[in-house]
C-alpha positions in Angstrom: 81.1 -14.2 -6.0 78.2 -12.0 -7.5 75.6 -10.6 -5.3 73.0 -10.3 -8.2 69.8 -11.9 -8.0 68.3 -14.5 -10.3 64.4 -15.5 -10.2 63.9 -18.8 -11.4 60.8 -20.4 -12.3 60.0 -24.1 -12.4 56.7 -25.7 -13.8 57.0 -29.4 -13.1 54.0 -32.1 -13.2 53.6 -32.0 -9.6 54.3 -28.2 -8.2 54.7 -24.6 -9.1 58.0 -23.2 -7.8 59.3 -19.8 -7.4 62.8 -18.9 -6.2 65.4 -16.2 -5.6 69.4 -16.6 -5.2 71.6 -13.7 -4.3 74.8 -15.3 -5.2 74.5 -18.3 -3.8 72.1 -17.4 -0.9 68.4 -18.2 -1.7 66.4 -15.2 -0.8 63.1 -16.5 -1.7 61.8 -20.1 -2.2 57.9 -20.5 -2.6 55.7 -23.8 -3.7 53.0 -25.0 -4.2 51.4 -28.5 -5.4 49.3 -28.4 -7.7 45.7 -30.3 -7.2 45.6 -33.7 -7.7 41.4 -35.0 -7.4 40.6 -37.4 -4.5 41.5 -41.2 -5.9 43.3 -39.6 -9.0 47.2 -40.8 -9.6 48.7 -37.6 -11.4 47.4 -35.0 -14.0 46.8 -34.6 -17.4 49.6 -32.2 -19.2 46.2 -29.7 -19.6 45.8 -29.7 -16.5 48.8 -29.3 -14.9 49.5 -26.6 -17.3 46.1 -24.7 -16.5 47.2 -25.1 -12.7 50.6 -23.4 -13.4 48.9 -20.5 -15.4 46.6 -20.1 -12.1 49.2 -20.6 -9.8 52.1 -18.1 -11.0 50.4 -15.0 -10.7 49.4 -15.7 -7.2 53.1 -17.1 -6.0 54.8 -13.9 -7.9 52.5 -11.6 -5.9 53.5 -13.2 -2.6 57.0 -13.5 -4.0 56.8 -9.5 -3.9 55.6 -9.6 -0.6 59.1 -11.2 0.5 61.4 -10.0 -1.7 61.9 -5.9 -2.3 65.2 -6.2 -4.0 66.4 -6.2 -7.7 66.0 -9.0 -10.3 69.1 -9.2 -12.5 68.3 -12.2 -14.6 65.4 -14.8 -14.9 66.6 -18.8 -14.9 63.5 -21.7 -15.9 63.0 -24.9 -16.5 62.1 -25.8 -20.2 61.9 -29.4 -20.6 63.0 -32.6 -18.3 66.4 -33.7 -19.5 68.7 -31.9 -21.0 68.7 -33.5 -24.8 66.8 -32.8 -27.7 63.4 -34.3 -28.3 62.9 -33.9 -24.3 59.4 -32.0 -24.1 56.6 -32.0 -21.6 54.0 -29.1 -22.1 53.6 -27.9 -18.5 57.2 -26.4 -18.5 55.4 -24.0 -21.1 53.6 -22.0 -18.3 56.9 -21.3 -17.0 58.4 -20.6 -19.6 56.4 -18.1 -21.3 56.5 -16.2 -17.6 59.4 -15.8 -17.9 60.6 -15.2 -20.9 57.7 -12.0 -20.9 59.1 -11.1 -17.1 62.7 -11.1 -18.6 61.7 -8.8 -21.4 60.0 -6.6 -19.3 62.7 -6.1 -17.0 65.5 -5.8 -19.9 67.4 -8.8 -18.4 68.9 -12.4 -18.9 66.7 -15.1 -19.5 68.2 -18.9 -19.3 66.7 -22.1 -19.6 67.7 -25.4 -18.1 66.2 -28.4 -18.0 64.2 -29.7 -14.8 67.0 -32.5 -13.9 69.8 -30.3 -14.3 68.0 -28.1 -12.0 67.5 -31.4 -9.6 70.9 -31.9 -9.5 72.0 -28.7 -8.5 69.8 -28.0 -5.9 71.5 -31.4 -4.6 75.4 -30.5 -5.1 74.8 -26.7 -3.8 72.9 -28.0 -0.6 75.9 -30.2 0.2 77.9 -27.1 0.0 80.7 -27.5 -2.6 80.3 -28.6 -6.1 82.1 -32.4 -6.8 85.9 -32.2 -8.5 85.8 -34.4 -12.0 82.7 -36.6 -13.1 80.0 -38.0 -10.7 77.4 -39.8 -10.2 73.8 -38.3 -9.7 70.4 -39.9 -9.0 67.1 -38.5 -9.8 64.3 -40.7 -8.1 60.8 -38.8 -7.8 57.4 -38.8 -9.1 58.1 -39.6 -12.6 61.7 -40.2 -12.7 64.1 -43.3 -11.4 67.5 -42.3 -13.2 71.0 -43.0 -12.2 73.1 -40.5 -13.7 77.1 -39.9 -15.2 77.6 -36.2 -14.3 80.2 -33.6 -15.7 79.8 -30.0 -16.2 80.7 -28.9 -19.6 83.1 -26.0 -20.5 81.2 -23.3 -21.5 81.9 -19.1 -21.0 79.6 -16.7 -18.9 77.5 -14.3 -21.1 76.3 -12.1 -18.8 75.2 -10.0 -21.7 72.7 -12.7 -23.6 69.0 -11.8 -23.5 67.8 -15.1 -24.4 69.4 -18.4 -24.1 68.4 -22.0 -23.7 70.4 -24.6 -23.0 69.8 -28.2 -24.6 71.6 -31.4 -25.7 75.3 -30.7 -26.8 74.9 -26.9 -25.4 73.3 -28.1 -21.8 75.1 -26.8 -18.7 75.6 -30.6 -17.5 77.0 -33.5 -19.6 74.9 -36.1 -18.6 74.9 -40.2 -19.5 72.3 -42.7 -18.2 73.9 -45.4 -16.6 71.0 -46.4 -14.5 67.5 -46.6 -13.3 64.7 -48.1 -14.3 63.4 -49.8 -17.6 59.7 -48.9 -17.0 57.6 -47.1 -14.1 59.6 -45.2 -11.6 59.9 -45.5 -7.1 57.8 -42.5 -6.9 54.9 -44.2 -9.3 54.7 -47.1 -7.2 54.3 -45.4 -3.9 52.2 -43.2 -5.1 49.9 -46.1 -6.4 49.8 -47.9 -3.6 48.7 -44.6 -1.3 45.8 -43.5 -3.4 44.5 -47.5 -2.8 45.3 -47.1 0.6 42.9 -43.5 0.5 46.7 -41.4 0.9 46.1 -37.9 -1.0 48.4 -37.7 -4.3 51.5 -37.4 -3.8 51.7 -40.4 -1.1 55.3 -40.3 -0.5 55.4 -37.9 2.6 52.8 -39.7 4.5 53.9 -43.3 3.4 57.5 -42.5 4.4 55.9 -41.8 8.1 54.3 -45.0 8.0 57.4 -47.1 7.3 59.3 -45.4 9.8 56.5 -45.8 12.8 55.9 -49.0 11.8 57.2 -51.9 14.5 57.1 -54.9 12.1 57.4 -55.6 8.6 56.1 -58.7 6.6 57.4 -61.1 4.1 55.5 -60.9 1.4 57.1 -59.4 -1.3 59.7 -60.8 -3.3 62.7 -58.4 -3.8 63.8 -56.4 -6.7 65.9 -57.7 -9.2 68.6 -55.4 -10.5 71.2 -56.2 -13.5 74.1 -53.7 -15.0 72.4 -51.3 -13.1 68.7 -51.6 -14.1 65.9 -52.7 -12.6 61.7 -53.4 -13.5 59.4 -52.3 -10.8 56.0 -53.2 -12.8 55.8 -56.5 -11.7 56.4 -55.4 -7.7 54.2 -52.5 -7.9 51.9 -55.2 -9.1 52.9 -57.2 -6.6 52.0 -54.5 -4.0 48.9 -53.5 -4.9 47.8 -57.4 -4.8 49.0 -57.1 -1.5 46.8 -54.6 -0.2 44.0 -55.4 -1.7 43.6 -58.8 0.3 44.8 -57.3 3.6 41.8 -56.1 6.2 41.9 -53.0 6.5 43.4 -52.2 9.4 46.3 -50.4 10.0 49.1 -52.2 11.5 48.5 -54.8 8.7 48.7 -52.3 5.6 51.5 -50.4 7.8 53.9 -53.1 7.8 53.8 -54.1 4.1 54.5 -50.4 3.7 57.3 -51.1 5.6 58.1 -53.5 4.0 57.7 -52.2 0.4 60.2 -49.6 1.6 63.3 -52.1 2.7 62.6 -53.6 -0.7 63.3 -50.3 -2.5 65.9 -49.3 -0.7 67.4 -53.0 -1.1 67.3 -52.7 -4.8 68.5 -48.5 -4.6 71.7 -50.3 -2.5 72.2 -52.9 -5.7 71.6 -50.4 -8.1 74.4 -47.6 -7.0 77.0 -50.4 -6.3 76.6 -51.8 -9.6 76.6 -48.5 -11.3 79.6 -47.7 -9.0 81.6 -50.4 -10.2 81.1 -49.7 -13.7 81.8 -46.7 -14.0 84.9 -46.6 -11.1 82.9 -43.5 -9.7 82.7 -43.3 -6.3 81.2 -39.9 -5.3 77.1 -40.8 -5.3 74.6 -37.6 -5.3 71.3 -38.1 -4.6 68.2 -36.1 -5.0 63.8 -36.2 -5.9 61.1 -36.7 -3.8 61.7 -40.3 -3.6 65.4 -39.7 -2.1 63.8 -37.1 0.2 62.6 -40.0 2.2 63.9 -40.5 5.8 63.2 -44.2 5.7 64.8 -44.6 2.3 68.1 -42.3 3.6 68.8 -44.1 6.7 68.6 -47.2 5.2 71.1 -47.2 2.3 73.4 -44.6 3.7 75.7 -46.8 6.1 75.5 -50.1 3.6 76.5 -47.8 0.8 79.3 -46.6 2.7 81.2 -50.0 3.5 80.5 -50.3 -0.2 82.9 -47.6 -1.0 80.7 -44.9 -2.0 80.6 -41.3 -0.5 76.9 -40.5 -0.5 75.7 -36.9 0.0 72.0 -36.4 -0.2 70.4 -33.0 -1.4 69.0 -31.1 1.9 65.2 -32.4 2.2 63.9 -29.1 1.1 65.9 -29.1 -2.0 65.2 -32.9 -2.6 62.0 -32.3 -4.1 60.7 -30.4 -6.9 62.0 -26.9 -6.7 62.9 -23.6 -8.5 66.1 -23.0 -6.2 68.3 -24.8 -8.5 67.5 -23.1 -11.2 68.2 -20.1 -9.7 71.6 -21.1 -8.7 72.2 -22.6 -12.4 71.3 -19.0 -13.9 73.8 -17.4 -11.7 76.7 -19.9 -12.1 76.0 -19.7 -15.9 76.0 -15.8 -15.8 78.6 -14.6 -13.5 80.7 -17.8 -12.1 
């Protein structure tokens, strides 16, 4: 096991993340959101990418406020799935960082993709990497994915300056088997907490309704899932219909939270079961802001298991978007 250091840089559409593994130990793991304004659902590519280029020179000089050591290779995120055509302009900012830092420094730069990264973080925080294929779930913000893993053969090169991986040449050999056809879990929550006046993102403080709220309603029809997809338009329509006609008060809006959140989890319960029996898999990683939920983990964990699956959930802090994984990618890739 190495005890070099890798700095890796992610630049999603939510956060700027900065991170540093020694080995496997993460030295240094800084965030930060990026602004979203007051009633507004998300960002513009422009201006999540002007965020990041504002952002990374302040979170590198308080990276260098807790971190004195040596940087042996740079690891970022350059696009969201690991195929070809997979682009989204705010990885860029990170990018470009680090691809000059690495230079600079006369060391290894290596990109992944954000959901490689993703899953990572989630297999290293359960603290051994899965034997044979598995199966991984993204569920955040943007993403509501159900995932065939395997790692692909491929040979350190400690020596490369510059490599990127991408499609057949991505660290991970990943198939879609899952998820969903349209918006994702994280979209719909996060659509009905703006209504509800919840700063964006709204999955945080929506999860702590659901799980202080004493009753639940009955108003929501659940979600249909088939072969392992499912269509959430029509319930985050559904939702928001909802609200709208409830007073405002809060017990009311709190227990259609509640409720919205024992559909979800319903429907993640259908989803991994059909998926499971598919596919034969049985090992079930899951990670993203949306599996970071407390409610949501509590729920499906026990029901999954007298379905036959061994669950393992990414450790909260890594659940969400973060650099970490990245960091732990560039070292496996380099020095494993």
């Amino acid at each position: 096991m190495t005890d070099k250091c890798v700095l890796g840089i992610d630049t999603s559409n939510y956060k700027t993340s900065l991170a540093i593994v020694c080995g496997r130990d993460i030295a240094a793991d800084i965030r930060r959101f990026l602004t979203v304004k007051e009633g507004e659902r998300g960002l513009r590519q422009s201006e999540a990418l002007f965020q990041h280029v504002q952002n990374l020179p302040e979170l590198f000089a308080e990276l260098r406020e807790s971190f004195h050591g040596t940087i042996d290779a740079v690891a970022y995120s350059t696009r969201p799935r690991p195929m070809e055509g997979s682009y989204m302009p705010c990885f860029t900012a990170g990018r470009s960082q680090a691809i000059a830092l690495a230079s600079a420094l006369d060391v290894p730069a290596i990109g992944f993709s954000h959901q490689e990264g993703h899953i990572e973080a989630a297999v290293a925080s359960c603290g051994r990497h899965p034997q044979g294929d598995y199966i991984g779930c993204h569920f955040s913000g943007g993403t509501c994915e159900v995932l065939r893993v395997s790692q692909n053969d491929y040979a350190p090169t400690g020596a490369s300056a510059f490599t990127e991986l991408n499609g057949e040449n991505s660290f991970y050999d990943i198939e879609i088997i899952g998820g969903t056809r349209d918006i994702s879990y994280g979209q719909v929550l996060d659509r009905a907490g703006v209504q509800l006046g919840i700063p964006f993102p709204c999955g945080q403080a929506l999860d702590e309704i659901a799980l202080r709220a004493s009753d639940s309603t009955n108003q929501l029809t659940g979600i249909k899932v088939r072969e392992g997809y499912l269509n959430l338009s029509g319930f985050d329509t559904q939702l928001r219909n909802k609200l709208s006609d409830i007073a405002e008060t809060d017990r009311a809006s709190d227990a259609l939270i509640k409720e919205a959140f024992i559909r979800i989890s319903d429907s993640i319960i259908k989803m991994l079961v059909q998926c499971t029996e598919k596919t034969g898999i049985r090992s079930v990683y899951l990670s993203g802001g949306v599996a970071s939920s407390r409610y949501i983990r509590d729920s499906i964990t026990e029901k999954l298991q007298k379905e036959g699956c061994h669950v393992h959930f990414a450790a909260p802090e890594l659940s969400s978007d973060n650099a970490v994984g990245t960091a732990l990618l560039g070292s496996r890739y380099l020095w494993d």
